[in-house]
C-alpha positions as CSV (number, residue, x, y, z in Angstrom):
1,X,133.7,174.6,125.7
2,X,135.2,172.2,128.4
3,X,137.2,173.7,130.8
4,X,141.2,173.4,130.0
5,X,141.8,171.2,133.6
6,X,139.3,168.9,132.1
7,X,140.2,168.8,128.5
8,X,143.8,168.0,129.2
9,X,142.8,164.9,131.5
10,X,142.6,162.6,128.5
11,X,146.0,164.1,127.2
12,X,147.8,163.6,131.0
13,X,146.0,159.9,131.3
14,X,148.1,158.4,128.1
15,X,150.7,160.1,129.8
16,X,150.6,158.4,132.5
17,X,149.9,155.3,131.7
18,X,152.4,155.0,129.2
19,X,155.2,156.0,132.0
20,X,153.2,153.4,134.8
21,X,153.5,150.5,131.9
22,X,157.0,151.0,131.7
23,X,157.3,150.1,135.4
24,X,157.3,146.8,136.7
25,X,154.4,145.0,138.4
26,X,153.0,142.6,140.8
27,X,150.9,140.1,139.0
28,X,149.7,137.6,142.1
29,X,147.0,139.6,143.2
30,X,146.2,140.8,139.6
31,X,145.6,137.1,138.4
32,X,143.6,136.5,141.1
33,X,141.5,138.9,140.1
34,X,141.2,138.1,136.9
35,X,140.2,134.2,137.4
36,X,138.1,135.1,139.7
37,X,136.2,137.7,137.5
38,X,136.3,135.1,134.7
39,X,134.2,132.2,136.9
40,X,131.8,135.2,137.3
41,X,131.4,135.6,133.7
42,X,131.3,131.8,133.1
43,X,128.3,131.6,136.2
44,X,126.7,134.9,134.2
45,X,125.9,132.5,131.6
46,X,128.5,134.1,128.8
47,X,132.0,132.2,128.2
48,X,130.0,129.5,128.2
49,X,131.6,126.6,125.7
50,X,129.1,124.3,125.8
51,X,126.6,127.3,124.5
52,X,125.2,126.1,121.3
53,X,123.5,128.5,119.1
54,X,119.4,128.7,118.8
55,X,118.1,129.0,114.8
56,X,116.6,132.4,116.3
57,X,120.4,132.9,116.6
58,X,122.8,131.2,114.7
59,X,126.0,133.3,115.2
60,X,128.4,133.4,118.7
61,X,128.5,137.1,119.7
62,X,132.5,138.0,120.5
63,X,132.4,141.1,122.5
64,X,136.1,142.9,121.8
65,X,137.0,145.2,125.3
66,X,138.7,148.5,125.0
67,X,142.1,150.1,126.1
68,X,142.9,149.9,129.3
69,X,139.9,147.5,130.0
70,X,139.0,143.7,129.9
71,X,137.1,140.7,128.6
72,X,134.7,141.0,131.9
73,X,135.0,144.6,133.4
74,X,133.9,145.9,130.0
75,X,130.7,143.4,129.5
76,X,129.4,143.6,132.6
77,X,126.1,144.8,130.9
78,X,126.1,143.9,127.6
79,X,126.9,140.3,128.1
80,X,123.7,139.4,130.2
81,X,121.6,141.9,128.3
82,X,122.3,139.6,124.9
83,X,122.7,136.5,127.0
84,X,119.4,137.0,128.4
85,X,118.0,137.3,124.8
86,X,119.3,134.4,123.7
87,X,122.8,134.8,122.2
88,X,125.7,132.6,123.1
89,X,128.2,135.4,124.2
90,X,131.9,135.3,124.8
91,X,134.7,137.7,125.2
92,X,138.4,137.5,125.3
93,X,141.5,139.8,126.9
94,X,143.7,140.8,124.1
95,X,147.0,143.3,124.2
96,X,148.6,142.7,127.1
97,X,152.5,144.2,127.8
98,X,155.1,142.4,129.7
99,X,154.8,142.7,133.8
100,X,151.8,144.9,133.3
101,X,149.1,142.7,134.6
102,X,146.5,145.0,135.3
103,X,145.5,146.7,131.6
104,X,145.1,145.1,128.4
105,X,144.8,146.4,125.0
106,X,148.1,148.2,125.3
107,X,150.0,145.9,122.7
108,X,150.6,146.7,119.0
109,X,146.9,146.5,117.7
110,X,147.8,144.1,114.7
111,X,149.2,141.5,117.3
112,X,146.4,142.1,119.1
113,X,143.7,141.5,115.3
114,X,146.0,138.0,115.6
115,X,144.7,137.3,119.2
116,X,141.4,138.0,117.8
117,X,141.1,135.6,115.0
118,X,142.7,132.7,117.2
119,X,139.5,134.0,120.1
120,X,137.2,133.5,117.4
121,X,138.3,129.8,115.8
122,X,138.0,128.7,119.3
123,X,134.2,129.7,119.8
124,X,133.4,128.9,116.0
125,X,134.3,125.1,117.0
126,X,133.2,125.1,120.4
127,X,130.0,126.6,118.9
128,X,130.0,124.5,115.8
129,X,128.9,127.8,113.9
130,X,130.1,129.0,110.6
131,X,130.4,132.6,111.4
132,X,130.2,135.2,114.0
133,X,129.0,138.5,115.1
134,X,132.1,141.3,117.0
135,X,130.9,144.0,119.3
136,X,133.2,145.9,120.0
137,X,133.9,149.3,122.0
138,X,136.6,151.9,121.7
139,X,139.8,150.2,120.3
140,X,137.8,147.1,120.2
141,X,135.1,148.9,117.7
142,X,138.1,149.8,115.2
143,X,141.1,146.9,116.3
144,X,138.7,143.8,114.5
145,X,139.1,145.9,111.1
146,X,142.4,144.8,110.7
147,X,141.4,141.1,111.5
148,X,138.7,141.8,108.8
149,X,141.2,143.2,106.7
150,X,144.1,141.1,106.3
151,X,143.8,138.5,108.9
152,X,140.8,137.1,106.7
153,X,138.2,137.3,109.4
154,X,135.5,138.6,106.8
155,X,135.0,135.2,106.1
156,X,134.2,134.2,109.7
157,X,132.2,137.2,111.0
158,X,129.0,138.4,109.6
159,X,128.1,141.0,111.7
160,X,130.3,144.0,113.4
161,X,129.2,146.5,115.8
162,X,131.2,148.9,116.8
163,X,130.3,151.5,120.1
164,X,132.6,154.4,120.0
165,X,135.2,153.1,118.0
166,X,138.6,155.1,117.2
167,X,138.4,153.9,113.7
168,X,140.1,157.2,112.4
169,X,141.8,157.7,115.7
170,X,141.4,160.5,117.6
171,X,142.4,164.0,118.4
172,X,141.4,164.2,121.6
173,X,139.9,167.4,121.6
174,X,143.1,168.8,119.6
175,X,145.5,167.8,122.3
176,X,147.2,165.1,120.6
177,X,148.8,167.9,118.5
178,X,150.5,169.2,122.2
179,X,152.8,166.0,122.3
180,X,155.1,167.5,120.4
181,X,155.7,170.5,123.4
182,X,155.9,167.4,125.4
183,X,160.0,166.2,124.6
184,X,160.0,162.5,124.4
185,X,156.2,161.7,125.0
186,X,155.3,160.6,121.6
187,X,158.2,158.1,121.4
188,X,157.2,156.9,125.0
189,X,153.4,156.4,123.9
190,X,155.2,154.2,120.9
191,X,157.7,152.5,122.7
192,X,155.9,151.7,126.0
193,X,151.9,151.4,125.1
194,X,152.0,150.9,121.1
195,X,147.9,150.9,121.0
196,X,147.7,154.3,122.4
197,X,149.7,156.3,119.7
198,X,148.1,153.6,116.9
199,X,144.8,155.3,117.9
200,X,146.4,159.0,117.4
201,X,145.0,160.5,114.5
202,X,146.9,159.9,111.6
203,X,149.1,157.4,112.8
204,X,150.9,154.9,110.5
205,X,148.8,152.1,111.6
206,X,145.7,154.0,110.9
207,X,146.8,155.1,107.9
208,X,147.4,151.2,106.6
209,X,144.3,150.7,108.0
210,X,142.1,152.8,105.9
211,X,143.8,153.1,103.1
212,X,141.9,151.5,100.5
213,X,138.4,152.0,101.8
214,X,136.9,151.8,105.5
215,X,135.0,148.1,104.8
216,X,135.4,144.7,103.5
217,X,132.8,142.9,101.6
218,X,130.7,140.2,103.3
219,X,130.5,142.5,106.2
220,X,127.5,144.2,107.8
221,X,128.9,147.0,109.4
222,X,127.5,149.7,112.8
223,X,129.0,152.0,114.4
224,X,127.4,153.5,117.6
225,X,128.5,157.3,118.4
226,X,127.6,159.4,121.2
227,X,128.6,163.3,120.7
228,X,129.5,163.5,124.1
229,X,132.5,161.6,123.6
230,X,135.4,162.8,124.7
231,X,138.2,160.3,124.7
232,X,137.6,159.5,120.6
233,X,137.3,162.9,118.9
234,X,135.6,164.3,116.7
235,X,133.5,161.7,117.7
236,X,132.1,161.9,114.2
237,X,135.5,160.7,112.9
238,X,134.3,157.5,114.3
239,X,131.7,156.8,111.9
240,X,132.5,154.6,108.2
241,X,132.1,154.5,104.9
242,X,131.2,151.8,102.7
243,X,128.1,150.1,100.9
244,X,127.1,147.5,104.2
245,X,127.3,150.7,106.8
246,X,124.9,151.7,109.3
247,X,126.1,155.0,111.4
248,X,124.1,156.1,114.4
249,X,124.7,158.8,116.4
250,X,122.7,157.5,119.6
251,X,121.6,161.5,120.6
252,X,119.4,161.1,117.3
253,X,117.6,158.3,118.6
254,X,117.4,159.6,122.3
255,X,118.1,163.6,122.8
256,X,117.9,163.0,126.5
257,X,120.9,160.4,126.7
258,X,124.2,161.9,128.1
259,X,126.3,159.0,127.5
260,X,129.9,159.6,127.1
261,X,132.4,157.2,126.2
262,X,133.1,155.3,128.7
263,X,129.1,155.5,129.8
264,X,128.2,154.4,126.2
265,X,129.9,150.9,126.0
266,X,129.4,149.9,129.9
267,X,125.9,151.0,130.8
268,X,123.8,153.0,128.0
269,X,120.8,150.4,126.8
270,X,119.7,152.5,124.4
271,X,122.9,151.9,122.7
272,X,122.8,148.3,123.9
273,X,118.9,148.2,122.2
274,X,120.7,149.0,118.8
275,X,122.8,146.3,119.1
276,X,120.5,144.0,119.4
277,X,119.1,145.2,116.2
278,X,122.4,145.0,114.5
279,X,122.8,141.5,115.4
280,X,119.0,140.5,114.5
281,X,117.7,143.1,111.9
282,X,114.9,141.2,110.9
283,X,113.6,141.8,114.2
284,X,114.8,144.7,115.0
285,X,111.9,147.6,116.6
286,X,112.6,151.2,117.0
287,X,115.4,152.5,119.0
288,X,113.7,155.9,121.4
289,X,114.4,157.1,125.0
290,X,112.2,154.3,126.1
291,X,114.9,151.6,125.2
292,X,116.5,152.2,128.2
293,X,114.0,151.0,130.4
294,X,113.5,148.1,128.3
């Protein structure tokens, strides 16, 4: 069992973050960043616009960040790992507050789908293609549902992979259930970060969400899960049901693999190596502990 100072780090993050959004920022430095973190994607050979896709593969790959992260930080790895295999690859920052220049994917996660589908008609006419393929990690495994869902992006995106997602939210170990000794910290989660009390299990958003079934048809659906997560918990609350599903827990696959959540979406190729497979099943070759030298 984890120890309590470390179990209640997740708890004391949203915390936290949902008091240092409400606060005022300096942006110059903070678009500086960004722009120049975006020219180094662009040189890394994903954002790319003139990318056209190869008949080996025909589909864009849109890589959907997670909260608190970005469209670079987050792909740092897995955009050169599927450029380098041949994939025209783009990502997008999505959910960002007012004078909070520093985290994305804070917003209200249906505003944020809408960002989404207006990311991905961009690439499908830079690209000329007629669909897509998402991978997506943490909030950015589950948020494209709702695109899928009721923004009509099942008709633009064959493919969607999803490492870690919070598609059932999450409990964080049980401590989401200790807001309520905390006065006023679920209405500041609401009011100041919207995504981060979506993503509490049972939410009204999730609840929306899922109602109805977890998929959409035309849809080929992963879901990555490593049971070392601790930010999305149960982590098996993260897998989905439906006809065109394929859940993995990557421990099956690799016993040896630590990955936890963060770990899972930013570094772990053996997780990345399943991807690959998602995106090109015809070619896909066994997943093992070897994938991560590969």
């Amino acid at each position: 069992m984890l120890p309590w100072n470390r179990a209640l780090r997740p708890l004391a993050a949203l915390l936290l973050a949902a008091a240092a959004t409400a606060v005022p920022a300096a942006t110059a430095q903070a678009e500086s960043q960004t722009e120049t973190q975006a020219e180094s994607a662009s040189s890394s050979g994903w954002n790319d616009y003139s990318c056209k896709p190869s008949a080996a593969h025909p589909r864009p790959v849109v890589l959907v960040h997670g909260t608190f992260a970005n469209g670079v930080d987050n792909w740092l790895t897995l955009a050169p790992y599927l450029v380098n295999r041949g994939y025209c690859v783009f990502s997008l920052d999505y959910g960002q507050l007012p004078g909070v220049p520093l985290f994305y994917a804070l917003g209200p996660i249906d505003k944020s789908a809408e960002q989404l589908a207006a990311f991905v008609d961009q690439v499908l006419a830079a690209t000329g293609a007629a669909e897509t393929d998402l991978v997506g990690h943490s909030q950015g495994g589950m948020m494209p549902r709702y695109y899928l869902k009721f923004l009509g992006g099942a008709a633009e995106v064959h493919t969607f992979v999803g490492i870690a997602p919070s598609n059932h939210g999450t409990t964080l170990n049980g401590l989401t259930n200790l807001l309520k000794y905390f006065p006023g910290a679920a209405d500041l989660l609401t009011t100041a970060t919207p995504a981060l009390a979506e993503q509490v299990a049972g939410s009204a958003f999730l609840a929306k969400l899922n109602a109805g079934g977890d998929t959409v048809p035309g849809v080929s659906y992963t879901v990555l899960a490593t049971r070392y997560d601790e930010v999305v918990t149960p982590y098996r609350s993260q897998f989905l049901s439906g006809s065109d599903v394929h859940n993995v827990l990557i421990q099956d696959l690799c016993p040896l693999d630590l990955s936890e959540h963060a770990a899972v979406g930013l570094l772990d190729r053996i997780a990345f190596h399943e991807v690959t497979n998602a995106l090109d099943p015809a070619h896909a070759t066994d997943t093992t502990c070897l994938s991560a030298v590969g």
